[in-house]
VOGU-3710 file (C-alpha; in Angstrom, 3 decimals, decimal comma):
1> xxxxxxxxxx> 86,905/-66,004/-94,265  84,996/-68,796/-92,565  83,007/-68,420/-89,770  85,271/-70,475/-87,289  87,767/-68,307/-88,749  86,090/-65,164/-88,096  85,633/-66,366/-84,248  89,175/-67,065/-83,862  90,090/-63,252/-84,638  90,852/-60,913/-81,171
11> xxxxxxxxxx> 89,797/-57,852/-83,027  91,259/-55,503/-80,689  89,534/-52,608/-81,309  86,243/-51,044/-82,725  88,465/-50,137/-86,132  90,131/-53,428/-86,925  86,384/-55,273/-86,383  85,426/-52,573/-88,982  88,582/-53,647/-90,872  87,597/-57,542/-90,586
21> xxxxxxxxxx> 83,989/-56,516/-91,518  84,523/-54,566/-94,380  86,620/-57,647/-95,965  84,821/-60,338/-94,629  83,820/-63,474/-97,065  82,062/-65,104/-94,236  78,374/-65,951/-95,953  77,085/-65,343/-99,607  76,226/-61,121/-98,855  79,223/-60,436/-99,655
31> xxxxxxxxxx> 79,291/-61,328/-103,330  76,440/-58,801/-103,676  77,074/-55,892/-101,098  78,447/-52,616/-102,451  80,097/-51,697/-98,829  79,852/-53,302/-95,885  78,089/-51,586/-92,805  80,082/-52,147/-89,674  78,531/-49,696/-87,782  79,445/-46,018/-86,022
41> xxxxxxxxxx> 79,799/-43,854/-83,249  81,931/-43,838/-80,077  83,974/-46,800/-79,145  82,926/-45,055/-75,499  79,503/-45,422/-75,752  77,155/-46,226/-72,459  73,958/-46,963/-75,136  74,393/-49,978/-78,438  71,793/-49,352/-80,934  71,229/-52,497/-82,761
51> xxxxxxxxxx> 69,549/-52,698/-85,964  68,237/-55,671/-88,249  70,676/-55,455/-91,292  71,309/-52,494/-94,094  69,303/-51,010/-96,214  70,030/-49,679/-99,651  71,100/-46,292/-98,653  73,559/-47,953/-96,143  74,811/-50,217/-98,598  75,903/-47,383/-100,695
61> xxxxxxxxxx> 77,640/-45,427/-97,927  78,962/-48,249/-95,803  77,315/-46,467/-92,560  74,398/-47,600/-90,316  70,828/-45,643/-90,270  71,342/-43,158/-93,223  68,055/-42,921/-95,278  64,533/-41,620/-93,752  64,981/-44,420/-90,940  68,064/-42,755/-89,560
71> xxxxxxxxxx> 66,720/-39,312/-90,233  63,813/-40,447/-87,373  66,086/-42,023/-85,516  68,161/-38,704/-85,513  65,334/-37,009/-84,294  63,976/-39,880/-81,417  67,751/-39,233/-80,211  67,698/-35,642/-80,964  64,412/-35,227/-77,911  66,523/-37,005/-75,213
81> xxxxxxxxxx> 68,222/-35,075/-76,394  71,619/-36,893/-77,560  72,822/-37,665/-81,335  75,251/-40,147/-83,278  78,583/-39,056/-81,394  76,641/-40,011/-78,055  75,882/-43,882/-78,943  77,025/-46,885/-81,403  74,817/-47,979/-83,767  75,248/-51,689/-85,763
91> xxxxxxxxxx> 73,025/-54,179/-87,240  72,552/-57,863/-86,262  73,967/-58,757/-89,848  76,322/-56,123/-91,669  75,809/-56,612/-95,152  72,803/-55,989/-97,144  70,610/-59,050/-98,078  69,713/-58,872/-101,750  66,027/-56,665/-102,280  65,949/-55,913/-98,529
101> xxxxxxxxxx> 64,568/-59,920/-98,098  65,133/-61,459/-94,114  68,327/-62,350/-93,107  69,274/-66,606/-93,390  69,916/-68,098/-90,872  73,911/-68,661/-91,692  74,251/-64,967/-92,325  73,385/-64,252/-89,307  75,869/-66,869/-87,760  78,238/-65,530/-89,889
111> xxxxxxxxxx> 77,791/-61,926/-88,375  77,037/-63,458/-85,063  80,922/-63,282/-83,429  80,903/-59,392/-84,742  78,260/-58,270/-83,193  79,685/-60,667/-79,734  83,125/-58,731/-79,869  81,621/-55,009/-80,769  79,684/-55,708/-76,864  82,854/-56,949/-75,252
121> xxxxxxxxxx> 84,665/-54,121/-76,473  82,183/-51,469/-76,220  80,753/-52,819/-73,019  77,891/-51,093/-73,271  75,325/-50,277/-70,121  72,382/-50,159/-71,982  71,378/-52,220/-75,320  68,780/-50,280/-77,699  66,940/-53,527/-80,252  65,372/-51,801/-82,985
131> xxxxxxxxxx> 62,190/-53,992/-83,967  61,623/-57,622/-83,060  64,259/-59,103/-85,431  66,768/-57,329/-83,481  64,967/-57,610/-80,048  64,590/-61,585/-81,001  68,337/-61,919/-80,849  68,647/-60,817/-77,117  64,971/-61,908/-76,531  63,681/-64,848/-77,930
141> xxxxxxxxxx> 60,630/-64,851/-75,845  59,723/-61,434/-76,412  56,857/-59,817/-78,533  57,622/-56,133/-79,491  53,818/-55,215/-79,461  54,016/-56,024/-75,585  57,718/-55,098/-74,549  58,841/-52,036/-76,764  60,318/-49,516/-74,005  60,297/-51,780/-71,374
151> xxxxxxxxxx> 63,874/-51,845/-69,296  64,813/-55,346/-68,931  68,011/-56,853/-67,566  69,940/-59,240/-69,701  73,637/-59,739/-68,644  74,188/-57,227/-66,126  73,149/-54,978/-68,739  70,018/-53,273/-69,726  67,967/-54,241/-72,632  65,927/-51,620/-73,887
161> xxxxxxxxxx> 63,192/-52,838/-76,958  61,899/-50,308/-79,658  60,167/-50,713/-82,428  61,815/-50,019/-85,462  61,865/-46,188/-86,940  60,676/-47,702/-90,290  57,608/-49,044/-88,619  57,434/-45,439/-87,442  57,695/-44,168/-91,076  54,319/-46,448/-91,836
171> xxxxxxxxxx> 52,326/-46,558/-88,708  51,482/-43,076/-86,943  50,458/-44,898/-84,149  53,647/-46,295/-84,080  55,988/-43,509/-84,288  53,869/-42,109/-81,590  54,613/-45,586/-79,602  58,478/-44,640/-80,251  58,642/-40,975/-79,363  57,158/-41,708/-75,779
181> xxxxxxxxxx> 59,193/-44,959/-74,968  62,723/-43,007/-76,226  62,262/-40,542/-73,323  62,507/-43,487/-70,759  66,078/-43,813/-72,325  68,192/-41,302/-69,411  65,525/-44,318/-67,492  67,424/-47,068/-69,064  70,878/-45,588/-68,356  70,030/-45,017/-64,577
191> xxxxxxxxxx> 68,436/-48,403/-64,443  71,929/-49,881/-65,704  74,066/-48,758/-62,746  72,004/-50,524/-60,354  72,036/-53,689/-62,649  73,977/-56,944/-60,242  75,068/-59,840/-62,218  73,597/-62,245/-59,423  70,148/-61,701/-60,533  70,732/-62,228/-64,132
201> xxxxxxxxxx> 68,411/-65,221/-65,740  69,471/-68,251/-66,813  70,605/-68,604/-70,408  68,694/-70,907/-73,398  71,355/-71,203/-75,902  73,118/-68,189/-74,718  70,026/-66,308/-75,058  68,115/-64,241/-72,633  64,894/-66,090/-71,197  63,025/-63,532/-69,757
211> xxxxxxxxxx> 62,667/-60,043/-67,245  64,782/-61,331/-64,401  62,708/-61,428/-61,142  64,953/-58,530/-59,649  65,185/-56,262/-62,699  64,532/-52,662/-62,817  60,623/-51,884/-63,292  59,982/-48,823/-65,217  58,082/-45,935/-63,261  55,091/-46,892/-65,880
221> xxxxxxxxxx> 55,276/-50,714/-64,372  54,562/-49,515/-61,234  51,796/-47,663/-61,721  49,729/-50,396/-63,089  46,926/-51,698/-61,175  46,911/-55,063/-59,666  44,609/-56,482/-62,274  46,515/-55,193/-65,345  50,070/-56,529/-63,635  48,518/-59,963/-63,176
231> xxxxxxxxxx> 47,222/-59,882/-67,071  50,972/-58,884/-67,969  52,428/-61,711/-66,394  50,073/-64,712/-67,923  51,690/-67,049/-70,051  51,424/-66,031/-73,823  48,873/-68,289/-74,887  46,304/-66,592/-72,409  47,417/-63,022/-73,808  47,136/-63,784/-77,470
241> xxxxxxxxxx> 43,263/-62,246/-77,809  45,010/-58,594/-76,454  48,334/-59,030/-78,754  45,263/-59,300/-81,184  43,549/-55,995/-79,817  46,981/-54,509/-80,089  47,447/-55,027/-83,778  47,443/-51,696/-84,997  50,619/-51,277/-82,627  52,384/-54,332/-84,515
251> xxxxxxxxxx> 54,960/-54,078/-86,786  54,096/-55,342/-90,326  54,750/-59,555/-90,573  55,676/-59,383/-94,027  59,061/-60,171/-95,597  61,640/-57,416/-96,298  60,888/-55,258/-99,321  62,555/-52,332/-100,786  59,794/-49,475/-100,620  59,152/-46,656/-103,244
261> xxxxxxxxxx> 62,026/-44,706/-101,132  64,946/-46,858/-101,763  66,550/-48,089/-98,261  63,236/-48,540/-96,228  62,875/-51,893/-94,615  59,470/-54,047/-94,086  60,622/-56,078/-91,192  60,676/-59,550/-90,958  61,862/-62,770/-88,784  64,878/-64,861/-88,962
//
């Protein structure tokens, strides 16, 4: 199946996407996948939990978030408290890329009118990104040192950035960063019902820009003194000296690797 093929398809619900999915021949993944990883939950879901792409354990078992990364994850949802049945949770690309390395660029085009139809028919209120390949997608722009659990608006819905739990898994600091912004979810959800499509951003390549001007402010934002809102809303190049201070805080800029518990992911860009 060809991409323009793949875009063509209605997919009418959450179980023939898996269907389409599961026997897709849409990039080169496919020739070395063991299952396909469509993704899982409720096809009623308010929250969309988007990952980067499977791991080894998810390549074995065909379902999203099942080795130590979904184990966290489990427990992140667990202190909201919700769990699995409560949300969907998919990847940006569905298939495993060969030793955990970054997704291409055509693989992800490939997987690109999936993950399009899974949000039209889930119609989610809030979208979770899990790490900056994921938040990249929605949020080009972005820098998850700087905007992990931050409620933005993208598309009359919310967008909700965390880092990833593997960067959890190998940064304390980090899974400290993730256990604090996860409470701000119920936040998120609140935050969505009062989202208006009118004050929605302008679109680069059908991506999100930036926070629109009228989009929810998180009880933390609002707390910040004049001096520290006025630091936050400099251009990048004049707040690259405090991404540097926050460094310990960043996930890892290496390429994806397989780590000495099989289905770990060092995250990467695409």
């Amino acid at each position: 199946m060809t991409t323009a093929e793949t875009s063509s398809k209605p997919w009418n619900s959450i179980d023939a996407l898996a269907n389409a999915v599961r026997s897709c021949t849409g990039c080169g993944l496919h020739s070395t996948r063991t299952n396909a990883v469509p993704g899982s939950g409720s096809s009623k879901a308010e929250i969309l939990i988007i990952g980067e792409g499977p791991g080894f354990n998810e390549d074995q078992q065909g379902l999203p978030f099942v080795g130590r990364s979904g184990k966290l994850l489990d427990e992140l949802l667990a202190a909201i408290p919700m769990s699995r049945e409560d949300v969907f949770i998919t990847n940006v690309v569905k298939c495993r890329p060969p030793d955990n390395r970054d997704p291409l660029p055509d693989e992800v085009a490939a997987c690109r009118p999936y993950l399009e139809r899974q949000m039209e028919l889930l119609d989610p209120k809030v979208v979770v990104t899990l790490g900056r390949v994921s938040m990249l997608r929605f949020h080009p722009k972005g820098k998850i040192s700087e905007d992990h659990g931050k409620i933005l608006e993208w598309e009359g819905r919310i967008l909700f950035p965390l880092y990833h739990p593997a960067a959890g898994l190998r940064n304390p600091a980090i899974k400290r960063e993730l256990q604090k912004d996860v409470l701000k979810l119920p936040e998120a959800l609140r935050q969505a019902n009062r989202v208006s499509p009118k004050n929605i951003d302008d679109k680069i390549d059908g991506e999100i820009t930036t926070k629109a001007p009228n989009s929810p402010v998180t009880q933390e934002d609002q707390k910040l003194p004049e001096e520290e809102q006025e630091n936050n809303n400099r251009p990048s190049s004049q707040t690259a000296e405090a991404s540097t201070a926050d460094a310990q805080l960043s996930e890892p800029l290496l390429k994806n690797e397989t780590t000495k518990e099989k289905g770990d992911r060092q995250l990467g860009m695409f």
